[in-house]
C-alpha positions in Angstrom: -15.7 -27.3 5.4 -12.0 -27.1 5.5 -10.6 -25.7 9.0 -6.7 -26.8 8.4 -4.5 -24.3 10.0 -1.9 -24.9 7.6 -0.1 -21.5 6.6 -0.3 -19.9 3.3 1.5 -17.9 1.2 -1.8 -16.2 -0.2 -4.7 -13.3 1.7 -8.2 -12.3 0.8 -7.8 -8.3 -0.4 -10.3 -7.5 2.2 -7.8 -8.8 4.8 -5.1 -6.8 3.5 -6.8 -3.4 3.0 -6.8 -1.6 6.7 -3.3 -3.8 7.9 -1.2 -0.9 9.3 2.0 0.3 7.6 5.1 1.1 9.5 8.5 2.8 7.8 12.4 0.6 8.6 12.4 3.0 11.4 9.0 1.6 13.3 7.0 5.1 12.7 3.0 3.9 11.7 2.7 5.5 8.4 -0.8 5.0 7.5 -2.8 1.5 6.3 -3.7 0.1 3.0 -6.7 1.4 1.6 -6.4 -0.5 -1.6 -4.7 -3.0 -3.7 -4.3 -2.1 -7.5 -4.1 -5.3 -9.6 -3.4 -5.8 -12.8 -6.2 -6.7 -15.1 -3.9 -9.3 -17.4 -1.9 -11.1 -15.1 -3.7 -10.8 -12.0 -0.7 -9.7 -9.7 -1.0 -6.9 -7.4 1.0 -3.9 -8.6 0.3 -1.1 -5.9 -0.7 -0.7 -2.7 -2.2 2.6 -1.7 -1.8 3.3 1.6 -3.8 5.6 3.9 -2.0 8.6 5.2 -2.3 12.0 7.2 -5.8 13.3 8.0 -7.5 12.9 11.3 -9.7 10.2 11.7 -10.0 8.8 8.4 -11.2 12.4 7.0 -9.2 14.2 4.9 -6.5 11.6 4.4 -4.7 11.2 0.5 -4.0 7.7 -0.8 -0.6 6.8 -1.9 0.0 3.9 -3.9 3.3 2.2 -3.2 4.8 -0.5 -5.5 3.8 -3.7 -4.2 7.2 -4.7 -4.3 8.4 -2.4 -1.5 6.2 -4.1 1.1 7.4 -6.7 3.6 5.4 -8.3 5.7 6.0 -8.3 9.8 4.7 -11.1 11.7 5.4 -9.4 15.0 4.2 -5.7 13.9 1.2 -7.6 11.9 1.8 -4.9 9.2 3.5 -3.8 6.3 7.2 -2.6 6.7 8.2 -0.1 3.3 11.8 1.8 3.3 10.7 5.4 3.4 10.1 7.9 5.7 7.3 10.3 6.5 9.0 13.0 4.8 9.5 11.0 1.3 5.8 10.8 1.2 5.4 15.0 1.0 6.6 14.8 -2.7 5.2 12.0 -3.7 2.7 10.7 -6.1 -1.0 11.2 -4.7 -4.7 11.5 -4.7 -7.3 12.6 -2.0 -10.3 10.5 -0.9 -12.9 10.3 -3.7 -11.1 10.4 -6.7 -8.6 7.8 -8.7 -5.9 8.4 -11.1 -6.0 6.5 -14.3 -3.7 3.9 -13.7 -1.8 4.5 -16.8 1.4 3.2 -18.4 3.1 7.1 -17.9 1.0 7.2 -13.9 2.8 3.7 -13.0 5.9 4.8 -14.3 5.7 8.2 -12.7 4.8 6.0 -9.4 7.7 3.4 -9.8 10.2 6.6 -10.6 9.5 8.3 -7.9 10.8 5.3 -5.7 13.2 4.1 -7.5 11.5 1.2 -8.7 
């Protein structure tokens, strides 16, 4: 058995999904639910994050381009450049069910933030 404590660059999915996400401005948004990855080259393009509700019950998932996540040592979260109030318009899904993560849904997705 390994036990190095030499830092890495890569993180187990299931160590990812329930990290806190906080906007530029230090606001919690929500956390990740999920990580969408790509079936061909094995990169993570989305994030959905986790957001409104009470208690985990009736929350929506949003997926965020992986790309717009930073991680924050010192928040031990994810840090994306929105605010609350750019997540009212965009692309979402409640608890339950999942969008067909199509060519026109990404693009939709990525358009939406500029990406």
């Amino acid at each position: 058995m390994n036990t190095s404590t030499t830092t890495s660059n890569v993180i187990s999915s299931d160590k990812v999904e329930g990290t806190p996400v906080y906007n530029n401005a230090g606001d919690k948004l929500g956390s990740i639910d999920d990580l969408m990855i790509d079936k061909h080259s094995g990169h993570v393009r989305y994030a959905v994050l986790e957001f409104g509700g009470f208690l985990g019950m009736g929350t929506d998932r949003y997926p965020l381009p992986w790309d717009m996540l930073t991680y924050d040592v010192a928040r031990e979260g994810y840090v994306v450049p929105i605010d609350k109030d750019r997540l009212k318009d965009a692309p979402r899904y409640s608890e339950g069910t999942t969008p067909s993560y199509t060519l026109e849904y990404g693009e939709r997705v990525n358009g939406y933030y500029g990406i």
